[in-house]
LOGU-358367 format. One record per atom (N, C-alpha, C): z, y, x. Coordinates in steps of 0.2 Angstrom, whole numbers, plus 5000, padded with zeros to 4 digits. Example, Ala and Ser with C-alpha at 12.3 -4.5 7.8 and 13.67 -1.06 7.14 Angstrom:
# residues 2
503949725066 503949785062 503949845066 503549895064 503649955068 503950005064 
***
This chain:
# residues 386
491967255903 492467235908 492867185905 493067145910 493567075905 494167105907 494667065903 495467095900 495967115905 495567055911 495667055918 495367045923 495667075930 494867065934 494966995934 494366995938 494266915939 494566895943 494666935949 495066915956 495766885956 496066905949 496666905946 496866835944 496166785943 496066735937 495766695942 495466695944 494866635950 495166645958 495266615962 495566615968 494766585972 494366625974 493866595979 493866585984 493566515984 493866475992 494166435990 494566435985 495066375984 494666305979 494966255978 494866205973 495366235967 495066245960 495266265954 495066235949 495466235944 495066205938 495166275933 494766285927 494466345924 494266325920 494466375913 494366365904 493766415904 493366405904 492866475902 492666485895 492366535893 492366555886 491766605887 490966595883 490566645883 490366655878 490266705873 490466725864 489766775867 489366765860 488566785859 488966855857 488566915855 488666975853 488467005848 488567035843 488667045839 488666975834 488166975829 487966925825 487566865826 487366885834 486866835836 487066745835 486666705835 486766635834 486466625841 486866575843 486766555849 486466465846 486866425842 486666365838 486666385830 486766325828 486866335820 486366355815 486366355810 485966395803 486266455802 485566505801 485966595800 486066595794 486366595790 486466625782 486166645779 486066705783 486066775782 485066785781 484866765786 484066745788 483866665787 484166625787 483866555786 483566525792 483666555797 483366525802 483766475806 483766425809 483866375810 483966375821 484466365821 484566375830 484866315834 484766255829 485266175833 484966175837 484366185839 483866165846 484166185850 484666245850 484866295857 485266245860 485666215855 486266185859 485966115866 485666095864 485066065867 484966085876 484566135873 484766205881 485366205885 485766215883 486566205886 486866165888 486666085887 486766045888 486266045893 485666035892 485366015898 485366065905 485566135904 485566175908 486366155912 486866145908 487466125912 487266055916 486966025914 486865955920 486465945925 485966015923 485766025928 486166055935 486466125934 486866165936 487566105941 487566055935 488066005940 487765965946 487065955946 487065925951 486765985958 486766015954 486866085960 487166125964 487766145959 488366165964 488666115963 489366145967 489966125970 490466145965 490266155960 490766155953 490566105948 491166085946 491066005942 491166035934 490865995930 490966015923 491365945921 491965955919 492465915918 492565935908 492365975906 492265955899 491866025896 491366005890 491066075888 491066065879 490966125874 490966105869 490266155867 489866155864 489466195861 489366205856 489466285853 489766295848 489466325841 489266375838 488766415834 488666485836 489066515839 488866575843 489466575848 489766525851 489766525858 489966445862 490066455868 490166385871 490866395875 491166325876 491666305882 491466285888 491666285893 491766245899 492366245901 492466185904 492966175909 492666145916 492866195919 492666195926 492966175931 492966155940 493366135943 492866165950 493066205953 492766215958 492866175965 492566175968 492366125974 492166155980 492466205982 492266255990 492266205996 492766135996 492966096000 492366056002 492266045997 491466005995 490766026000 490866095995 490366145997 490166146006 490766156008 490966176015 490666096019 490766046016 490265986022 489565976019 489166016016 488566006016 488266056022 487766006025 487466036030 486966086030 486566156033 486266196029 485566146026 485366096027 484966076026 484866086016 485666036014 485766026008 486066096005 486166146007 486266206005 485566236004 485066256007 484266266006 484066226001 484166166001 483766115995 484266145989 484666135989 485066155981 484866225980 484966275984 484666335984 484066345982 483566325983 482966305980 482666295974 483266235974 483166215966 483366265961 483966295964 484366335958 483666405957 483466435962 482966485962 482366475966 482166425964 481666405968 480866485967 480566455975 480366505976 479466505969 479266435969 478666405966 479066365961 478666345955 478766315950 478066255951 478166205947 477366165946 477166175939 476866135937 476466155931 476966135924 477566085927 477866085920 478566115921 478466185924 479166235925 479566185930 479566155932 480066125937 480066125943 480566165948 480266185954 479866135961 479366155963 478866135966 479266115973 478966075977 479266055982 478966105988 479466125993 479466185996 479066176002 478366216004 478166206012 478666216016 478066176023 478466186026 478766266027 478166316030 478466396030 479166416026 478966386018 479366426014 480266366016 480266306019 480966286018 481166306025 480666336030 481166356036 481366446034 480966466030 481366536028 482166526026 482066476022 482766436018 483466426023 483266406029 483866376034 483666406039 483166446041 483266516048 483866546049 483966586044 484466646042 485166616041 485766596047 486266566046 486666636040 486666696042 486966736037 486966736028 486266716027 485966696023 486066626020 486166586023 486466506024 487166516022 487366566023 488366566021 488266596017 488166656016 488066686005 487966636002 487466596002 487166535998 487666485999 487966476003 488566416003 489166445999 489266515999 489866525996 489566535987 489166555986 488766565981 488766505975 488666455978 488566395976 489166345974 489666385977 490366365979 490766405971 490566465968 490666495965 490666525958 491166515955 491166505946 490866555942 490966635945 490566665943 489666655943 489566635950 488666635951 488566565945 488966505944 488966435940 488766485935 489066525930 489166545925 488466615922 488366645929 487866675928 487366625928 487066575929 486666535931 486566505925 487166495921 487066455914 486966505912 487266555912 487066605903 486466665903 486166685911 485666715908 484966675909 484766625910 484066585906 484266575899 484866555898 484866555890 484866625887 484966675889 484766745884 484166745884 483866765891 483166765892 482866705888 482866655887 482466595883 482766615875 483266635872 483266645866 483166735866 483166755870 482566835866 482066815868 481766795871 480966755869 480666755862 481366695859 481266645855 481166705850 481866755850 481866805844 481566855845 480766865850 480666915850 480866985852 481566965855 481967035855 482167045864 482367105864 482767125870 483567155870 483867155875 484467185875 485167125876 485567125875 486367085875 485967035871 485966955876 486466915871 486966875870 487266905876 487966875876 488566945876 489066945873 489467015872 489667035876 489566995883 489967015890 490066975896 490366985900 490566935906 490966865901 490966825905 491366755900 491966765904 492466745897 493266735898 493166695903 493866665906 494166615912 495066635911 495266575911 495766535909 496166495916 496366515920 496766475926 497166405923 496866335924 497266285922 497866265929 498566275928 498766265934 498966185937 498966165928 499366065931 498966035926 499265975926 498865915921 498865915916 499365955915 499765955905 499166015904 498966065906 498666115905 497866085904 497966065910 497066015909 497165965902 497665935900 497465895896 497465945889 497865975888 497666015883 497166075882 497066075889 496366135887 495666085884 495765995887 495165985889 495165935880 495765945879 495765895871 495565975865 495766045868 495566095863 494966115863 494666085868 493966095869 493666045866 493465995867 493465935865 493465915857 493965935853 494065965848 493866015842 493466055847 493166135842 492766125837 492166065839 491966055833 492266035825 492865985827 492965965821 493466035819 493866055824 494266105820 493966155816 493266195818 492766225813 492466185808 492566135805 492466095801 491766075803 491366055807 490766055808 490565965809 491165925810 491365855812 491865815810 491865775808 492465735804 492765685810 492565675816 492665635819 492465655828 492765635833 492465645839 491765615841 491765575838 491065525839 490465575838 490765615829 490165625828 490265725829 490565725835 490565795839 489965795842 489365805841 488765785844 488865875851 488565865856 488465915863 489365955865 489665885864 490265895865 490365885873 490965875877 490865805881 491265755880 491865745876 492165675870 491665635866 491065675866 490465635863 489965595868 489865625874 489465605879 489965535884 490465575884 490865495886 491065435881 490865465874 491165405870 490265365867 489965385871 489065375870 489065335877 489465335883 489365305887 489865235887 490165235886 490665205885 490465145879 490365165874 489865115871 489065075873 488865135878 488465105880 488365045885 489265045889 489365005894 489564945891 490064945885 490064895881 489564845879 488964895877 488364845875 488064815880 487964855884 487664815889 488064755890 488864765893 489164715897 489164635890 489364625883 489064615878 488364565879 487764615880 487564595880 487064525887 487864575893 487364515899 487764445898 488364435892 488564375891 488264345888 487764365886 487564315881 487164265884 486964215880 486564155884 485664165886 485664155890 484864155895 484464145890 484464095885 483964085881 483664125877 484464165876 484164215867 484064295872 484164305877 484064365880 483464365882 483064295882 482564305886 482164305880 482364295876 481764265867 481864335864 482264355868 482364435862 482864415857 483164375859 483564355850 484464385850 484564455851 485064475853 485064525848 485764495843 486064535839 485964625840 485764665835 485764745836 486864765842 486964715837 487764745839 488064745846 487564705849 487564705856 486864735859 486264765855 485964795860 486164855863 486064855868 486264935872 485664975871 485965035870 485465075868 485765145874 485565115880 485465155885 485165215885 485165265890 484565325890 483965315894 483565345893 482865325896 482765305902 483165365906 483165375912 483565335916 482965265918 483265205919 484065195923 484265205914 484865185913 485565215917 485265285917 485765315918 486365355914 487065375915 487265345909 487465425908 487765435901 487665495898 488365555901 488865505902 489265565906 489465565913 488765545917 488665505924 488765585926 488465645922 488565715927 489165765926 489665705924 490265765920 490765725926 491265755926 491865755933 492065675931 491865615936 492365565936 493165565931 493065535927 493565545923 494365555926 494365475929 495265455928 495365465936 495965515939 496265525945 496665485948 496565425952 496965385953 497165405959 498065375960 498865375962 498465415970 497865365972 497765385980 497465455981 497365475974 496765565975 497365625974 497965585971 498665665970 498965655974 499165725975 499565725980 500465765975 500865715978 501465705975 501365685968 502265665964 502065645958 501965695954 501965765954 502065815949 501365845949 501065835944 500165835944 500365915945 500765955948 500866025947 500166065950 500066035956 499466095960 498766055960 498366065954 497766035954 497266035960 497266105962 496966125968 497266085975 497966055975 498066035981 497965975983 497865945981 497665855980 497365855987 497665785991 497265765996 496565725994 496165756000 495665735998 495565636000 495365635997 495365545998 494465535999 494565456003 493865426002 493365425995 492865425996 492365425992 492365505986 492865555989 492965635986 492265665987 491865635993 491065695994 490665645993 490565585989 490065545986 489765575982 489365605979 488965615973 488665565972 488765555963 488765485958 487965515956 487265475960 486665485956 486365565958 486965605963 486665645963 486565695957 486965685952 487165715947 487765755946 488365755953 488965825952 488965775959 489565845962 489565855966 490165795973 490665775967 490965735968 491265685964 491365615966 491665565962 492465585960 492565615961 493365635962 493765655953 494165595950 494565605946 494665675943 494865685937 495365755936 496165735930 496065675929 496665675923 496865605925 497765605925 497965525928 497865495922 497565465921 497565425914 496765395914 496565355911 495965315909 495665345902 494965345902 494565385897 494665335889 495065255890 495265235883 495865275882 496265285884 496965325882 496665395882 496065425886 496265505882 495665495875 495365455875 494865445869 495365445861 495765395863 496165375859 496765445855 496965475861 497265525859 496865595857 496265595859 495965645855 495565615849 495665565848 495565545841 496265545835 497065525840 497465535834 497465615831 497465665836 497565725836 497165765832 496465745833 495965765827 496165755823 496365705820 496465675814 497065735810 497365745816 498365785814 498065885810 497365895817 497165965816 496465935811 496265895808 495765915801 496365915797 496865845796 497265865789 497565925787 497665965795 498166035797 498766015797 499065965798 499665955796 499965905804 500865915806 500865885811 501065805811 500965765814 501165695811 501565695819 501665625818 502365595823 501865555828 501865565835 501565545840 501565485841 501065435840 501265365840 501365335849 502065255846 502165255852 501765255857 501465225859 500765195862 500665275866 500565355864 500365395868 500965435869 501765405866 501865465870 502065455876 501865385882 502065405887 501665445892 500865455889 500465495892 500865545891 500965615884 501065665886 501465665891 502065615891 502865625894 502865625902 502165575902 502265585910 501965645913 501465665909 501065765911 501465805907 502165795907 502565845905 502165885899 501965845894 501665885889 502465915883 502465955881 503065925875 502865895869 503065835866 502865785862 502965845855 503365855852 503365895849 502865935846 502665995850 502166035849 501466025851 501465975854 500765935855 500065965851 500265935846 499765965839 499366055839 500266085839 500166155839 499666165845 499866175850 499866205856 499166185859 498866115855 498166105856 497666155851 498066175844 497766195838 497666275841 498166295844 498266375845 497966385851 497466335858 497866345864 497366415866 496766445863 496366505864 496866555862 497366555860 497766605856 498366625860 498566555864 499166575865 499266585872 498866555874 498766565883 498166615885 498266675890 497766715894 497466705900 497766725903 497266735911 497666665916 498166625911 498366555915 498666525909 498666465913 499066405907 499366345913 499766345911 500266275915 500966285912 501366255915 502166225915 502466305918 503066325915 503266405915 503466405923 503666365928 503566375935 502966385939 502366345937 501766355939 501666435938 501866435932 501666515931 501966605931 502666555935 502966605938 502666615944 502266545949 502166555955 501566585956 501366605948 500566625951 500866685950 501166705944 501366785945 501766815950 501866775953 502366805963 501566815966 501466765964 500666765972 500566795969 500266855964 499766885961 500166955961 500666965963 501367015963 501467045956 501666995953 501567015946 502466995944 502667015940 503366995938 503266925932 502966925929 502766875925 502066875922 501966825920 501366835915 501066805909 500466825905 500666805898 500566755896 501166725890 501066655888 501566595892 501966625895 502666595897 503166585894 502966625886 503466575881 503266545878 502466525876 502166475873 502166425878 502266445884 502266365889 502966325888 503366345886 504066335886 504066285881 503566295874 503566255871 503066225870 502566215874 501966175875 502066115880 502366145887 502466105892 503266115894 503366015897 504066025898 504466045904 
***
């Protein structure tokens, strides 16, 4: 059982953003080299990623940052019931489908539905709302990612039984400041396990896949200045070739949440209630058909948080706190981060915060809603957030 119910920590129905935490069991390796046996598991990490990009363009929860680990993963979730709710049952049966499709084809991928089988699919309206709410929902998200992967790695190890210790953690994010540091400690796990010296080279991160994209947009744009002559002769410096992904050229964090939340997607200036934001034009676009919507989650641009999650790595490899350069504190200062503890509060945040994280009102308001006198981690917000 988790530390708390769930009902306690997820609010469904609502728009939410969520820290999850899934930790393999016992000694098992989920990635990594075993010591202990010599067996070798990077390839899993692999699995995880492809399975989460899949799962994004399926439901109606966004993956807004993941990290994958040696024997477990992160996400950062964002649910999407709003979303969910204007799909018509047609696109509820198709997704549905996909996620448990009834046939497979010859290369495991699900097979395209007859007729008979896609009217079983949208017959049944009662059947048609489970599966809308379903799909809407961070627990069925969660189950979806972690048991194909136990089932594919007992396979692999010939074994049966637990491979994961239990239900995964979840972390209520209540404002911006919370999002930004859960999504920079996330973001960060590799290096602080000493596994990386750099964000870049945090490989199945998602600070890796947007800085893999972003370079990628570079070259490209690079290389359509160049002159008609030498592009067409091939004669275009490496430094400018784009080295896109196969998949004509679509781009590597195209499935991960719309980075930057611009002034017209928040509602008031105090990024306080994630979940309340008016919805704005182009919020039910799906980008490629790879997540569910275009819709921001941090008021800032992916240069400034790239940047700041590159000074701060630097602060958590040395261990030591350094002075916040101009230039970022006025991101903390406008998400109410405290500049001071910055460092700490990114280095501890699995430690210091439980069943929520936000600004110490946020988190009085959910301990009233939830009839609670307070709850835990309201003095580390005191000094994490202003």
């Amino acid at each position: 059982m988790p530390a708390y119910a769930r009902k306690e920590i997820v609010a469904d129905g609502e728009v939410g953003v969520y820290h999850c935490l899934a930790r393999c069991v016992r000694r098992a390796y989920l990635c990594g080299q075993d010591a202990l046996t010599g067996r070798n598991f990077e390839h899993r990490r692999a699995w995880i990623r492809t399975r989460l990009e899949t799962l994004a363009g399926i439901f109606g929860v966004e993956v807004c940052g993941y990290a994958v680990m040696g024997n477990h993963l992160h996400a950062v979730l964002r649910t999407r019931p709003d979303v969910v709710a204007a799909w018509s049952d047609e696109q509820v049966g198709r997704r549905w489908w996909n996620l448990c499709p009834g046939r497979r084809d010859k290369q495991g991928r699900p097979a395209e539905p007859e007729e008979h089988e896609w009217r079983l699919l949208v017959a049944d309206p009662a059947a048609c709302a489970e599966r809308r709410k379903r799909l809407a929902s961070l627990s069925w998200f969660m189950r979806a990612l972690c048991e194909p992967i136990a089932r594919r790695a007992n396979r692999e190890d010939d074994c049966t039984g637990r491979f994961w210790e239990g239900r995964f953690k979840s972390q209520a994010l209540l404002d911006e400041a919370a999002l930004l540091a859960c999504s920079v400690y996330v973001d960060l796990n590799p290096i602080r396990a000493g596994l990386a010296a750099t964000p870049e080279e945090s490989v199945f991160t998602s600070v890796h896949d947007r800085i893999t994209a972003r370079q990628a947009r570079n070259l490209l744009a690079a290389r359509r200045t160049l002159p008609k002559d030498k592009v067409a002769r091939g004669k275009r410096p490496d430094s400018v070739r784009p080295k896109l992904p196969a998949k004509g050229g679509v781009s590597a964090d195209g499935w991960l949440v719309a980075f930057t939340l611009e002034e017209r997607q928040a509602k008031g200036p105090g990024a306080g209630d994630l979940a309340a934001g008016d919805l704005a034009a182009g919020d039910f676009v799906a980008a490629e058909g790879r997540r569910a919507s275009d819709r921001g989650y941090l008021p800032l641009d992916v240069e400034a948080y790239l940047e700041l999650v590159d000074w701060t790595g630097r602060q958590v490899r040395l261990d030591k706190r350094g002075v916040i350069p101009a230039e970022l504190r006025p991101i903390l200062e406008r998400l109410a981060v405290a500049t001071d503890g910055w460092v700490e509060s990114v280095r501890h945040f699995g430690r210091w915060f439980h069943r929520a994280v936000g600004r110490v009102s946020n988190l009085r308001a959910r301990a009233s809603r939830s009839g609670k006198q307070w709850l835990h981690g309201i003095g580390r917000a005191q000094l994490a957030f202003t």
